[in-house]
N, C-alpha and C positions, 0 to 999 in steps of 0.2 A: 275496254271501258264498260262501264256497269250502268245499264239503260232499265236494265229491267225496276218492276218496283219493289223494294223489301219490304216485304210487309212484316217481317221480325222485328225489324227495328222501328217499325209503326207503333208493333207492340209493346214494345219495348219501355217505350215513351209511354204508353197509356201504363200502363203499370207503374213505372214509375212514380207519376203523377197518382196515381192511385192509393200506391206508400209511403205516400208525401203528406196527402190526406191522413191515412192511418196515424203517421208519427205524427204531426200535428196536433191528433186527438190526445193521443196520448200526453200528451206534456199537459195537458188538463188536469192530468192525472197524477203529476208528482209533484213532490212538498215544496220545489224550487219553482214550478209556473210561472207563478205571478211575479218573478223575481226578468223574467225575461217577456212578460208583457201579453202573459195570456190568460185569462180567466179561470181559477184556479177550484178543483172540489175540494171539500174540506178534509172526505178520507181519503190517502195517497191508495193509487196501489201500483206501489215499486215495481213487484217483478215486473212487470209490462214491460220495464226498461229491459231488459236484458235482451229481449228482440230485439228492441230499438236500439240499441245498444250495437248490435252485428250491423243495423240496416244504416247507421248515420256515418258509418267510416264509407261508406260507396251508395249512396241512395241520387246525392246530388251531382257528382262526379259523373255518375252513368251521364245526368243529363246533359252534363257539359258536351259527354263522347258523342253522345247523341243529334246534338246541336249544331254540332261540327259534321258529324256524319249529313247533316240534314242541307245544311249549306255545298257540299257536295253535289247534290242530288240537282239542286235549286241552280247549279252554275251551269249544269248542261243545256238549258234549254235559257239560259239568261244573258244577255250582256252584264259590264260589272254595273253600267246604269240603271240597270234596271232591277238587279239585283238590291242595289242599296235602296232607291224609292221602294223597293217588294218590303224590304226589309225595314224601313223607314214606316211604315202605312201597317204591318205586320210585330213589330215591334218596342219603335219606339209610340208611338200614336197608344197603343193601349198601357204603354206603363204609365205616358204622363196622364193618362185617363183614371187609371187607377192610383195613385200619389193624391188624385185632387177629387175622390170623390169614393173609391172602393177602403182603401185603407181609412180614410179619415171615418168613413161606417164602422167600422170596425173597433175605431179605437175610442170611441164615443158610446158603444156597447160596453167596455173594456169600463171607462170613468162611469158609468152611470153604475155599473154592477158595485163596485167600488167606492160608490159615493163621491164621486170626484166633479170637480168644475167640467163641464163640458166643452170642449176648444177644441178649434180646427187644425189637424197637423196636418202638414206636408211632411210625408217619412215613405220611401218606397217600403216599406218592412217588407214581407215575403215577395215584393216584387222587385227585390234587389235581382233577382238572376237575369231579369230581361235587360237592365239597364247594363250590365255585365255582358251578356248577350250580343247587346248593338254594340259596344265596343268596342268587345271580341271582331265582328263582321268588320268594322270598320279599319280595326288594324291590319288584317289578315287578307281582305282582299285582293289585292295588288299581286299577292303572293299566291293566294287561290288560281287566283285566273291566267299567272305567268304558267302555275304547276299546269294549268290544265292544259293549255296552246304546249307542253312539252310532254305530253301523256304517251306520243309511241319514241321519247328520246330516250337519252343513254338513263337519262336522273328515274326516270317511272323505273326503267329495266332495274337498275340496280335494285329500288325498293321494292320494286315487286320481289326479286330472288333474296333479298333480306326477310323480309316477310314470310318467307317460304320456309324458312328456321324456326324452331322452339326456342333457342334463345333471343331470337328478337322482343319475345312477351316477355322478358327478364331487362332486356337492353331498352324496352320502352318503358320500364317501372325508372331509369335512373332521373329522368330530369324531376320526376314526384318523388321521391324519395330526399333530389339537391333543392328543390323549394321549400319541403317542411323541414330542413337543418339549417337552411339558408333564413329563410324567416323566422321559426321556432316558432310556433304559435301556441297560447299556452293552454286549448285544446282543438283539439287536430278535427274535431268535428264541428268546430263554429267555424263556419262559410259567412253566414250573412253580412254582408257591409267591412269586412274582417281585410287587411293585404294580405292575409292566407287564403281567403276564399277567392279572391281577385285572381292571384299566379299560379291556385292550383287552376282554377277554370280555365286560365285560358291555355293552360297547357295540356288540361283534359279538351278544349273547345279544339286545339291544333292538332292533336293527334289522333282525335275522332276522325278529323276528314283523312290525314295519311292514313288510317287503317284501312277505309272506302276506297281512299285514290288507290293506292295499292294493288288494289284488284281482291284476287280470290283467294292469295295465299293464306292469307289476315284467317278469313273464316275458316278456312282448312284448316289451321291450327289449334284454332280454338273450339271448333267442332271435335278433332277428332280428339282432342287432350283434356276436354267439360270436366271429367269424372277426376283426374287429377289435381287438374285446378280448383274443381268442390273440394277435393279431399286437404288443399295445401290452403284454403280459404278457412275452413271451416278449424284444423289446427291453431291456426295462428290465431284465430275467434276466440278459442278457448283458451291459449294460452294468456290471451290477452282481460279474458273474462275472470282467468285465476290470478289475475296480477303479476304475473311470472316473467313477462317481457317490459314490465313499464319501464325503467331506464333504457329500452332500446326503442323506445315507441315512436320517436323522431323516425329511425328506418323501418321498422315493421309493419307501421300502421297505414304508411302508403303501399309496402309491397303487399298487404292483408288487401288494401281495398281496390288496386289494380286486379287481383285475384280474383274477388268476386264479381266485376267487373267483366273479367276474360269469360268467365262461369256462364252470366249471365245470357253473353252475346253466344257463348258456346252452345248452349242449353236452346238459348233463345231461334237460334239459326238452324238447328236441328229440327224442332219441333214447331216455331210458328214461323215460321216462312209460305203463308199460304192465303190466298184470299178468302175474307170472313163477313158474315152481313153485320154482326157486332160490330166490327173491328172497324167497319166503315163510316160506322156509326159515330164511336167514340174515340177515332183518331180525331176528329173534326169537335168533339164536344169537351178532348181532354183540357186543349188551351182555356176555353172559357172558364169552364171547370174550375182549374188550378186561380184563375184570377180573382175569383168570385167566393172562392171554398174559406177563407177565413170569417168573411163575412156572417155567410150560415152556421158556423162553427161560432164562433160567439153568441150568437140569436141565439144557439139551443142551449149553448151550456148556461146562459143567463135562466132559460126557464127549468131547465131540468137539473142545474145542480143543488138549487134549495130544498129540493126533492127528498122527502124523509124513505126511500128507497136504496137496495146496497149499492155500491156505489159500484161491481160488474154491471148491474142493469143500466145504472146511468150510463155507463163508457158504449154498450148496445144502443143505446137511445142517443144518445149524441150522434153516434157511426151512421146510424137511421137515418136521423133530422138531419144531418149535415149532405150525406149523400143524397137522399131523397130532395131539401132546396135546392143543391145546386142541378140536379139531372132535371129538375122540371121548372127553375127557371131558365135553363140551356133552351130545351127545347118547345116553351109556351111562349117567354119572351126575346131570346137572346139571338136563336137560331129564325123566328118567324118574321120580325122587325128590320126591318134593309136598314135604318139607318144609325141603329144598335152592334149591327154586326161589324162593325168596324172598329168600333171601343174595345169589343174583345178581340181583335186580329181575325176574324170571319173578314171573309170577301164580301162583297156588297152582291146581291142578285137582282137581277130587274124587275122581276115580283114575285109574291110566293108561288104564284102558279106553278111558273118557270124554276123557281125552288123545288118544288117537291119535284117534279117532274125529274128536274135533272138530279137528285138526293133518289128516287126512284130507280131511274136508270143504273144510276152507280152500285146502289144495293145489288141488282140485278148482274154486272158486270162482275160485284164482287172488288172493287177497287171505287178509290176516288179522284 
């Protein structure tokens, strides 16, 4: 059993979230925007895409693995009661928080810019992954917590010694590979609100935790094999970049984003698996972050895209203004405020005294 804490895949997630932000910006920046709901400059600038482009076949997927890996962690010390109110109070509490009060900011920035009637939506928009999320937890628990009471029986043994195989990371690309043939989606990188983004999720959200449950094999693999799985990731990137695979892109483009996927957690296991006073920081600050970051993200591209300035320095200045809101109202309002921190899935503390003190210590430990 795995007690210890990963702080790789603490990282993991904050990065994530981090090129979630970036890609976001960017869609600012191409001639389609406004066509999917987001405040548009008037000069494109294309190439941008072509990173975005690598990052959107596995940016979201990581988080599903991760989600799952995370629920994991969360059942060792939890009953399933207590796990669903954690995840109930962590969860669902800040999507319908955001549905009735974050997104409708947003999208009211979006019609003003636009000249449009001003009206209140109820729409999860980029908070569709939480609501995806709960579930997820909801379906899978039963099933979580039978796996776990069976962790030293025959079923762990086996998948641990399956795990222990390089082709098992080939044998866990097939059920993503049988959902995007199965649904066909008519593209493979629209997740949001999409029954493509629903069955890949929760089949990345289910095999997140069997990589975890599994034990050490999982990592061992993916560690020692990083630099192959770059090199089989980064191939398919570009044959996919030349057009060369599109009639195969039904199979390739989930075995390409499994790929960077294994890469990432390979790469990621190697080299952050370490306690960080950063890390401790903005594991805790990425959720609010993520909830909060479109908002600030429209507020600046509203002031800085009418800007007779080129349009690289605007995408600088958005990246700025957008990170810069969301990092300082985390931590002047979001993080200081008891009865705030629970909109954003923060724990509630009994006062800031006792806040910092215990944010204090933890720095100091190196863990949260």
């Amino acid at each position: 059993m795995i007690n210890n804490r990963r702080y790789d895949i603490d990282w993991l997630r904050v990065i994530a979230i981090g090129l979630l932000l970036i890609y976001h910006i960017a869609i600012g920046f191409q001639p389609w925007g406004v066509f999917i709901g987001f405040i548009q400059n008037n000069e494109a600038l294309e190439w941008i895409w072509t990173p975005m482009s690598m990052l959107n076949v596995w940016r979201i997927p990581l988080l599903f693995f991760v989600s799952g890996m995370g629920v994991y962690f969360a059942i060792q010390r939890r009953s399933w009661k207590e796990l669903l109110l954690e995840r109930t109070k962590r969860i669902l509490l800040p999507f319908i928080f955001g549905m009735l009060v974050i997104v409708p900011l947003h999208v009211w920035l979006w019609q003003y810019y636009y000249n449009q009637d001003l009206t209140f939506m109820v729409n999860p928009a980029h908070l569709w992954f939480l609501g995806n999320i709960f579930i997820y937890v909801l379906i899978f628990t039963p099933l979580f917590f039978y796996l776990k009471h069976k962790q030293e029986g025959r079923l762990y043994s086996v998948l641990n010694k399956f795990m222990a195989s390089p082709f098992a990371l080939l044998v866990l690309m097939i059920p993503f590979i049988a959902e995007a043939k199965l649904v066909q989606p008519e593209n493979y990188e629209l997740y949001a609100m999409t029954p493509h983004g629903f069955w890949l999720g929760m089949i990345a959200f289910l095999t997140g935790f069997l990589c975890v449950y599994a034990g050490i094999p999982f990592w061992e693999n993916v560690t020692k094999f990083r630099w192959a799985l770059l090199l089989f990731a980064l191939t398919l990137y570009l044959l996919r970049l030349l057009q060369i695979t599109t009639g195969l892109s039904l199979y390739l483009i989930p075995i390409e984003s499994n790929f960077w996927i294994y890469t990432v957690f390979g790469f990621g296991h190697k080299y952050l698996n370490r306690p960080s006073k950063i890390l401790s920081y903005l594991s805790i600050a990425a959720y609010p972050i993520y909830i909060l970051h479109m908002f600030f993200l429209y507020l600046a591209s509203l002031f800085v895209f009418p800007m007779g300035i080129p349009p690289l320095a605007k995408l600088a200045v958005v990246v700025l203004l957008t990170f810069a809101g969301c990092l300082i109202s985390y931590e002047f309002l979001i993080r200081r405020i008891n009865w705030i921190r629970p909109l954003f899935g923060l724990k509630e503390k009994s006062s800031f005294r006792e806040n910092s003190i215990a944010v204090e210590k933890e720095l100091k430990l190196g863990k949260l």
